[in-house]
C-alpha positions as CSV (number, residue, x, y, z in Angstrom):
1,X,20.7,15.1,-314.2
2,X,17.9,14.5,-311.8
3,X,14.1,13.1,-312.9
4,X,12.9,16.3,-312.5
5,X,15.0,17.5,-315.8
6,X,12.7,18.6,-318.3
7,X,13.0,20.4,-322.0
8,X,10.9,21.7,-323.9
9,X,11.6,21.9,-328.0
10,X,10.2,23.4,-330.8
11,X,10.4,21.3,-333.7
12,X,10.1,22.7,-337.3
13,X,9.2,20.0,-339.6
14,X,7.1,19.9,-342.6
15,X,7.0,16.0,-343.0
16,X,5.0,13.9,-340.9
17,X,7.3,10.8,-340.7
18,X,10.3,12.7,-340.0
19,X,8.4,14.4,-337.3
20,X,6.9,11.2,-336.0
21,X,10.5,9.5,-336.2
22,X,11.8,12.5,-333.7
23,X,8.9,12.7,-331.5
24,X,9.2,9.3,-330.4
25,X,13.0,8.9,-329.9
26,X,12.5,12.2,-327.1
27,X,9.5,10.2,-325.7
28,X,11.6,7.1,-325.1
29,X,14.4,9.5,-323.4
30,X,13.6,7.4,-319.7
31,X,14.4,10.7,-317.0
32,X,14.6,13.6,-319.6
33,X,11.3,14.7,-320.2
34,X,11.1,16.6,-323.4
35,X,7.6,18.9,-324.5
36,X,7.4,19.1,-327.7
37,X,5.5,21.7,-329.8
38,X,5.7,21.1,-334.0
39,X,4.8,23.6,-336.5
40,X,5.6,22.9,-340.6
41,X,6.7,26.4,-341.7
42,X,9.0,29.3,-340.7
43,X,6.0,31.2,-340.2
44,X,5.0,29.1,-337.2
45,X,8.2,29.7,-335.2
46,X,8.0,33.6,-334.6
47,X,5.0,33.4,-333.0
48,X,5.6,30.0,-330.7
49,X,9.4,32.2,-329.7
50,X,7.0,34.8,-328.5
51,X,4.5,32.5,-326.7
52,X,6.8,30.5,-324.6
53,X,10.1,29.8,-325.5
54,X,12.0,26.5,-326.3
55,X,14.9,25.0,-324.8
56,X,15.9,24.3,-328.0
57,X,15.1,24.4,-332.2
58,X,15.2,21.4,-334.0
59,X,14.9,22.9,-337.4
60,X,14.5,21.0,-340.7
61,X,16.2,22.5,-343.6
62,X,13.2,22.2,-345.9
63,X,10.5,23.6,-345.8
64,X,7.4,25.0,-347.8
65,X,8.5,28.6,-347.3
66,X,12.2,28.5,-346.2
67,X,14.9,25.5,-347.9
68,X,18.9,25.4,-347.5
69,X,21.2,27.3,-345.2
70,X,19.2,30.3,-345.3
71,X,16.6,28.6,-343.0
72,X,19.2,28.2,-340.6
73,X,20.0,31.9,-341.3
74,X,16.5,33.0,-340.6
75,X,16.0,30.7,-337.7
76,X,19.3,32.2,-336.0
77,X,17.8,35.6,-336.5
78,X,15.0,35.3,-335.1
79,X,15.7,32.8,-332.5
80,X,18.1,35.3,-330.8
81,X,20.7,32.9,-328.7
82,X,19.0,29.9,-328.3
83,X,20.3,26.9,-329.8
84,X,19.8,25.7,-332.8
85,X,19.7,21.5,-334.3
86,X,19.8,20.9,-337.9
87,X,18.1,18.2,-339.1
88,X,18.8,17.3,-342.6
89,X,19.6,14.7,-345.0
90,X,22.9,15.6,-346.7
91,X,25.9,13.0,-345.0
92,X,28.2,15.9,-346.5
93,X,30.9,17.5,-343.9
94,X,30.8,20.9,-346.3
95,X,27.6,20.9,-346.3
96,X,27.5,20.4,-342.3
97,X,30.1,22.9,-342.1
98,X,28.3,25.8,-343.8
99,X,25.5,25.1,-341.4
100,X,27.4,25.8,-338.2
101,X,28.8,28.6,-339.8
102,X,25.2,29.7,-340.3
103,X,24.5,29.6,-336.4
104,X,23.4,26.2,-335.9
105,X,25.1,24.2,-332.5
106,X,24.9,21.0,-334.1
107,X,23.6,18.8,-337.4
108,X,21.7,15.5,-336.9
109,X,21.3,13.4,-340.4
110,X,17.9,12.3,-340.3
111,X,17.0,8.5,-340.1
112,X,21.1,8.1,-338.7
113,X,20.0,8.6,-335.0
114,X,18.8,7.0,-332.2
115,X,17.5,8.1,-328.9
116,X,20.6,8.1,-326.9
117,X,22.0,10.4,-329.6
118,X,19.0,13.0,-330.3
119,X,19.4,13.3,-326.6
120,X,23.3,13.6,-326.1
121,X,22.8,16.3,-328.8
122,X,20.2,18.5,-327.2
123,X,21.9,19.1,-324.0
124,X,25.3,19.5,-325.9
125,X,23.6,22.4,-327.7
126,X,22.1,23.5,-325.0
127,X,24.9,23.7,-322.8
128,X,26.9,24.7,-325.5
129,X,24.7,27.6,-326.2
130,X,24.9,28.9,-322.1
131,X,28.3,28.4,-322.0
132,X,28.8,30.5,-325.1
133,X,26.9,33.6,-323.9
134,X,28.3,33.0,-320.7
135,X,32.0,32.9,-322.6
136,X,31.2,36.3,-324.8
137,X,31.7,38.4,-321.4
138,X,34.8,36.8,-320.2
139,X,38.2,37.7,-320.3
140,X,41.0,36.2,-322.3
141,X,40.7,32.2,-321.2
142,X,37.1,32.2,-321.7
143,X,37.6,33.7,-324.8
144,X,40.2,30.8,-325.5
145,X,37.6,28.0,-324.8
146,X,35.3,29.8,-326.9
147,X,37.2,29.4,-330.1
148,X,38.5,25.6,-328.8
149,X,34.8,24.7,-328.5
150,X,33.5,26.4,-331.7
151,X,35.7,23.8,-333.1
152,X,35.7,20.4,-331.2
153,X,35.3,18.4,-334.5
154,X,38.6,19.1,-335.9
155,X,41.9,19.8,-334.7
156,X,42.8,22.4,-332.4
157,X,46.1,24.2,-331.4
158,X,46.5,27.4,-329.3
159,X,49.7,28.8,-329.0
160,X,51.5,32.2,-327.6
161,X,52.7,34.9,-328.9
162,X,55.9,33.4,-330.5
163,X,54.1,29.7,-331.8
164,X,54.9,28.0,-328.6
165,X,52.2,25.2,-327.8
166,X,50.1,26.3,-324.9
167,X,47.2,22.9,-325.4
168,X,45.9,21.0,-328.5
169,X,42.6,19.1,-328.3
170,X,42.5,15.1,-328.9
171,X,41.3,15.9,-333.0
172,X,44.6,17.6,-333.0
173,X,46.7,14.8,-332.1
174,X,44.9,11.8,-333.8
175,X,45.3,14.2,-336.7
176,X,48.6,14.2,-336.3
177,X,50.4,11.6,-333.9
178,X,51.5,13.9,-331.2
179,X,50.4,13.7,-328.0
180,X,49.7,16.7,-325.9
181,X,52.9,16.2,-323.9
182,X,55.1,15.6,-326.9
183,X,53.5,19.2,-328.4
184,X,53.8,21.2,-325.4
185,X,56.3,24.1,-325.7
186,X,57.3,23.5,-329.5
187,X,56.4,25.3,-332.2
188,X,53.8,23.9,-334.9
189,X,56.6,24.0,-337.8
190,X,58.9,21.6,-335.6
191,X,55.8,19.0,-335.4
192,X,54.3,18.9,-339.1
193,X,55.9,20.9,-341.5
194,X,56.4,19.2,-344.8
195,X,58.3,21.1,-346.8
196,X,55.8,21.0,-349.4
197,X,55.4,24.5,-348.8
198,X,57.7,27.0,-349.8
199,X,59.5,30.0,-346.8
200,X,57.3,32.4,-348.7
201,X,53.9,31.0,-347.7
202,X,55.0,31.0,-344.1
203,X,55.8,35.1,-344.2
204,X,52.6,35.6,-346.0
205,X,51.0,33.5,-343.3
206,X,52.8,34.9,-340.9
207,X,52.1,38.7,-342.2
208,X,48.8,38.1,-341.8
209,X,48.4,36.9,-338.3
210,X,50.7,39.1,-336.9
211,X,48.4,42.5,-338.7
212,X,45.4,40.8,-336.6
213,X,43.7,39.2,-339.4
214,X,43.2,35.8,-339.4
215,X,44.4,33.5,-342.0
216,X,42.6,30.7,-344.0
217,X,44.8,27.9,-346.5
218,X,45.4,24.9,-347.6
219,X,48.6,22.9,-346.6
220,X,50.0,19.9,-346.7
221,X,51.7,19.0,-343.6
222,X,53.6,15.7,-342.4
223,X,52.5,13.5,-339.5
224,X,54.8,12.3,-336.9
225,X,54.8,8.7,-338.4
226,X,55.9,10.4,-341.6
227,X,52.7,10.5,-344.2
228,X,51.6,13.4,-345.5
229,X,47.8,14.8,-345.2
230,X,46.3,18.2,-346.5
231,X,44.9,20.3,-344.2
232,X,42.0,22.9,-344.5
233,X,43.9,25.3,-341.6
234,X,42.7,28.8,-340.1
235,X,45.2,31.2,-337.8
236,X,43.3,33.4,-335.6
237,X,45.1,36.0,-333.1
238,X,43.5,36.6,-330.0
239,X,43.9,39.8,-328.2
240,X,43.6,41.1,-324.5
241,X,41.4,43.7,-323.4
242,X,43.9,46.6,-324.3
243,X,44.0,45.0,-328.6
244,X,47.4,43.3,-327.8
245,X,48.0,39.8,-329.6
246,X,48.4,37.1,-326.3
247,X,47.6,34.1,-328.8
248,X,47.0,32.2,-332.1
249,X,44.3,29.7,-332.2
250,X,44.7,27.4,-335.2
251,X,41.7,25.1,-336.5
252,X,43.0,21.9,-338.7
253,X,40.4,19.9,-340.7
254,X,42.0,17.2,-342.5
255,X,40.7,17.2,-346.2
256,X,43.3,14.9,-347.6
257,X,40.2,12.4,-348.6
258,X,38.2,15.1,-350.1
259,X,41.0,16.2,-351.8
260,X,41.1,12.4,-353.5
261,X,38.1,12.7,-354.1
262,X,37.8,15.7,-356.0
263,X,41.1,14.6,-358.3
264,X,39.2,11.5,-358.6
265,X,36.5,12.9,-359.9
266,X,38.2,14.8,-362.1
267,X,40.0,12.4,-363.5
268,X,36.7,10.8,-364.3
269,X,35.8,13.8,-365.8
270,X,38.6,14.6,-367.8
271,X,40.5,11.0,-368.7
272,X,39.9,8.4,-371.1
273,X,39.3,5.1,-368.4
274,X,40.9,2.4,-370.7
275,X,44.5,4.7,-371.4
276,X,44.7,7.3,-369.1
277,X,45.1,9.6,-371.6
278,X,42.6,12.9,-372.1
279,X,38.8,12.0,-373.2
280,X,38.4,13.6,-376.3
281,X,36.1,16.5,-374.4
282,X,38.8,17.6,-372.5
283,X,41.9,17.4,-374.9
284,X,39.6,19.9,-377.5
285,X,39.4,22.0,-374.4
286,X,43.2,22.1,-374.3
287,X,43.4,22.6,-377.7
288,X,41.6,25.5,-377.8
289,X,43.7,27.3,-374.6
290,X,46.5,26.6,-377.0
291,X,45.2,27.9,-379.8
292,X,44.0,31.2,-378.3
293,X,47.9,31.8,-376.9
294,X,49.3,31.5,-380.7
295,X,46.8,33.9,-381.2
296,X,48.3,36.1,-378.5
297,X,51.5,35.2,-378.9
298,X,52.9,34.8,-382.7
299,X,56.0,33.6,-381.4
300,X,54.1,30.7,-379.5
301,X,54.4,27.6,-381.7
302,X,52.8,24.7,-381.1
303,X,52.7,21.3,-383.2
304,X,49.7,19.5,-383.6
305,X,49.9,15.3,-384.0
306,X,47.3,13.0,-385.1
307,X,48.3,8.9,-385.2
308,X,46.6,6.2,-386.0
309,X,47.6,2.2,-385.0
310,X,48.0,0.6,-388.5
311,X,45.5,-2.2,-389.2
312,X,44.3,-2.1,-385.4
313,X,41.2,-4.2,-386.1
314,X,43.5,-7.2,-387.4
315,X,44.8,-7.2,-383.4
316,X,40.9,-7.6,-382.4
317,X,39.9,-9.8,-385.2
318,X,43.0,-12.0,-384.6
319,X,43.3,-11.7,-380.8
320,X,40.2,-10.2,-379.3
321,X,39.1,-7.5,-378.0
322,X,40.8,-7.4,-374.6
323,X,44.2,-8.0,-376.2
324,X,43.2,-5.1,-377.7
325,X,42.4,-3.3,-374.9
326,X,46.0,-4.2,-373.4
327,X,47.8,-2.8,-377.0
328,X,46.1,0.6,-376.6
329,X,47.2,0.6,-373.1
330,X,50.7,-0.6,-374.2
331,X,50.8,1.9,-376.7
332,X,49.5,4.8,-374.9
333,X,52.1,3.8,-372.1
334,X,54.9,4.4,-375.1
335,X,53.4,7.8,-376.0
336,X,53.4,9.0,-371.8
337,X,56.9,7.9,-372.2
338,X,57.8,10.2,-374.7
339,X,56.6,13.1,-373.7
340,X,57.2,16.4,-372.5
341,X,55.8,17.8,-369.0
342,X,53.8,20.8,-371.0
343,X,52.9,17.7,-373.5
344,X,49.4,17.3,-374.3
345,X,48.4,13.5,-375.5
346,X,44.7,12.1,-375.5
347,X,42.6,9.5,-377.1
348,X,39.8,10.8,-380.1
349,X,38.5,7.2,-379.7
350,X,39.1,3.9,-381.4
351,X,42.5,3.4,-382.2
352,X,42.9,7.3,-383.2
353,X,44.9,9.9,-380.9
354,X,46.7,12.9,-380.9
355,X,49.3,15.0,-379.2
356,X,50.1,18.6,-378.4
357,X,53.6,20.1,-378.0
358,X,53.4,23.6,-377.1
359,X,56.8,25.6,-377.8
360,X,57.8,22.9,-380.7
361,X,58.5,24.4,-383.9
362,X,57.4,22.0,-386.5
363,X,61.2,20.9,-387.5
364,X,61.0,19.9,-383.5
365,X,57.9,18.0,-384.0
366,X,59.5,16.0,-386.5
367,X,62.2,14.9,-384.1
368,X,59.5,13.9,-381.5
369,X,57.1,11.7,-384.1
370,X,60.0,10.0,-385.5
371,X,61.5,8.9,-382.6
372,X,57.5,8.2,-381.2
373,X,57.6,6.3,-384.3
374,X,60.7,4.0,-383.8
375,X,59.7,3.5,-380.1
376,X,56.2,2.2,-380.8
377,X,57.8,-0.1,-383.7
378,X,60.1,-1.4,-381.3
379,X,58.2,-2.3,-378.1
380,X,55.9,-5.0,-379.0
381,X,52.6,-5.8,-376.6
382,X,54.2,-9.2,-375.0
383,X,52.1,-11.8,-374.5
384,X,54.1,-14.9,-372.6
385,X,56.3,-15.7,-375.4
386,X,53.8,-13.9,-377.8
387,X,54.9,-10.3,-379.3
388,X,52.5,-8.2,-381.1
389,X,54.0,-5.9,-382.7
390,X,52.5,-3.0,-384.6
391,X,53.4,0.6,-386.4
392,X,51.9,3.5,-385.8
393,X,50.9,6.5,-389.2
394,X,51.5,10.1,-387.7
395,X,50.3,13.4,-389.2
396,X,51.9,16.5,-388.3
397,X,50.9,20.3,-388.7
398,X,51.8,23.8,-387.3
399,X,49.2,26.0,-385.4
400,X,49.2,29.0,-387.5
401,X,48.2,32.7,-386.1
402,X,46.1,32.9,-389.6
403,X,43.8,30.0,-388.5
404,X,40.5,31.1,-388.5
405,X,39.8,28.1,-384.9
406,X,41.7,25.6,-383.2
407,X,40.2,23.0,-385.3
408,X,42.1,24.0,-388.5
409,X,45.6,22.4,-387.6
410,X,43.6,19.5,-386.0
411,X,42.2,19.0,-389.9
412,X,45.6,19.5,-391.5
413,X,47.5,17.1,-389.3
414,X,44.5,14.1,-389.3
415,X,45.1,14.8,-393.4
416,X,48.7,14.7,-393.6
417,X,47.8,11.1,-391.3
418,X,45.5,10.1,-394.1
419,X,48.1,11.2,-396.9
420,X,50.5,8.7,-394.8
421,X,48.4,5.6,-394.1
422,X,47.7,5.9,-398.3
423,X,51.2,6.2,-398.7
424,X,51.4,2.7,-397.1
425,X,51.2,3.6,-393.1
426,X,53.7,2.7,-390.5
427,X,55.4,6.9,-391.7
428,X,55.4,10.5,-390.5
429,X,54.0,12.8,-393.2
430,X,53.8,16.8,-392.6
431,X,50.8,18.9,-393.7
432,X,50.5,21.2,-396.3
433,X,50.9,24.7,-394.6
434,X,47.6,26.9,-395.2
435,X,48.5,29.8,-398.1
């Protein structure tokens, strides 16, 4: 680029210090000169559009009479086809994504960039954005680089009519371990499938690319060393000028990470930190599903357990608290053991729990506690050479379609527990069913 190159940007910005922080990075740009005009509202831009065009918006996503993706929205609207830079504060790829989806070229975060990279991401955009109209009135290969640009960040594959490779960008094999040579010719499913997945989400895939529409999943595929990722992935068929289907252009963005994240949250959400089991919050959630299928259902039965460690606050008193901590976990461990897949087992608090076995008639129940019972008696907390042993008290009851909420077996079983801990603990004790 010669020292003649010059740009000239309109930046919308309603707070001084931002503004000031972009100003001067394009000042200290060396042989790009930039001219830059700043208004603070939406209002502002219309008119300046009118007046004498920009190379390019730099647009801030809030502002006093415009906030969020709409004000990219709005600004793609009325800025026709010229290019668009977000500036924002959110380091969130989602978030990022929904804003090139809304027409921007390109998202800076704010107080994350330099001059080099202010500048590298102007004449991206602004190339980006000739090339683009330029590539709307080509024929098929332009149309091609169209959707491989439009995607740059993530993973690319193009392939013919019958899934052979044709070119993957470097995203696509860093995602997955192939090279571009080693992908050439083969079909997708030879490189990464899993087998996660079963035949019949391939012909629904498959259905749906081949009627023209494009398809949009989730999958977990396999990458040539072996691990397995999850994939955000979208199919798109790309005709010629007569409607035919020449090619499929897929778009892979690995969300394995955000997928961790979102079960971590969950389990932060939902689990009790110290035994894994469900918080209290969540297990009265499940209680109540349950509940309302025996309400559907009268031949659903499901068995409700309450248990209690006998003389818990002797292992605290005697051995301290984190001992204590390590005989819940021990003991929470022996109930996982014991349970069913469609179990249910989480942690009321203290030393108190209780379990749900949907389909388990009550005589079943029995069978479950007692040998819950003679596991817990029989796998001491070691210690070294130490074993603390303790017994568990267990109340059982029946859901019953007369139960007015899911509560009422809850009540009956943590009363048949109290009938067995003044019986003299360490026993399994039914509930009185309701008349």
């Amino acid at each position: 680029m010669n020292m003649a190159t010059s740009y000239r940007v309109l930046l919308i910005e309603d707070d001084p210090s931002d503004a000031h922080l972009v100003r001067s990075a394009l000042r200290g740009a060396g042989e790009i000169r930039f001219e830059i005009t700043w208004v603070t509202t939406m209002g502002e831009v219309e008119q300046q559009l009118a007046d004498n065009p920009p190379a390019v918006l730099l647009l801030d996503l809030s502002l006093p009479d415009s906030t969020g993706i709409e004000t990219v929205k709005t600004g793609r609207h009325i800025a026709g086809a010229l290019p668009i830079i977000v500036l924002t504060g959110h380091d969130d790829t989602s978030f990022a994504l929904k804003a090139l989806e809304a027409g921007a070229q390109d998202y800076i975060i704010k107080g994350s960039f330099d001059t080099d990279s202010l500048v590298r991401s102007i004449r991206y955009a602004i190339s980006r954005a000739k090339l683009e109209q330029r590539l709307q009135k080509s024929e098929e290969r332009d149309r091609l680089l169209v959707s491989a640009l439009k995607a740059v960040r993530y993973g690319v594959v193009i392939t013919d009519i019958d899934a052979k490779i044709e070119w993957v960008n470097p995203a696509f094999e860093k995602l997955t371990g192939y090279s571009f040579n080693e992908a050439y010719g083969k079909n997708p499913s030879e490189l990464v499938k899993s087998g996660e997945q079963e035949e019949v989400f391939y012909q629904d895939m498959w259905r749906t690319v081949l009627s023209g529409e494009t398809w949009c999943g989730k999958i977990t595929n396999k990458r040539k060393d072996g691990t397995l990722y999850t994939e955000e992935l979208s199919i798109t068929p790309v005709t010629d000028d007569k409607g035919v289907i020449r090619h499929f252009v897929g778009i892979k963005q690995d969300i394995t990470e955000r997928i961790q994240l979102q079960g971590q949250l969950w389990e932060m959400a939902t689990m009790d930190f110290l035994t894994s089991l469900y918080n209290r919050r969540h297990f009265m959630d499940l209680l109540e599903k349950e509940f309302a299928r025996v309400q559907r259902f009268e031949d659903h039965n499901v068995a409700v357990l309450m248990l209690d460690i006998d003389y818990f606050k002797r292992v605290n008193d005697g051995y301290g608290h984190a001992v204590g901590d390590a005989l819940l976990k021990n003991f929470s461990m022996l109930v996982r053991n014991n349970l069913r897949k469609t179990d249910i087992a989480g942690r009321l608090g203290g030393e108190e729990f209780s379990v749900l076995l949907p389909d388990t008639p009550i005589f079943a129940a029995k069978v479950f506690a007692e040998r819950l019972h003679l596991d817990i008696k029989n796998n001491p907390l070691m210690l070294g050479d130490v074993a603390i042993a303790i017994t568990v008290s267990i109340g059982i009851a029946a859901m019953e379609v007369t139960d007015s909420n899911c509560d009422a077996a809850l009540i009956r079983a943590d009363n048949a527990l109290y009938k067995a801990k003044e019986a003299g603990r360490n026993r399994v004790e039914f509930a009185i069913k309701p008349s």
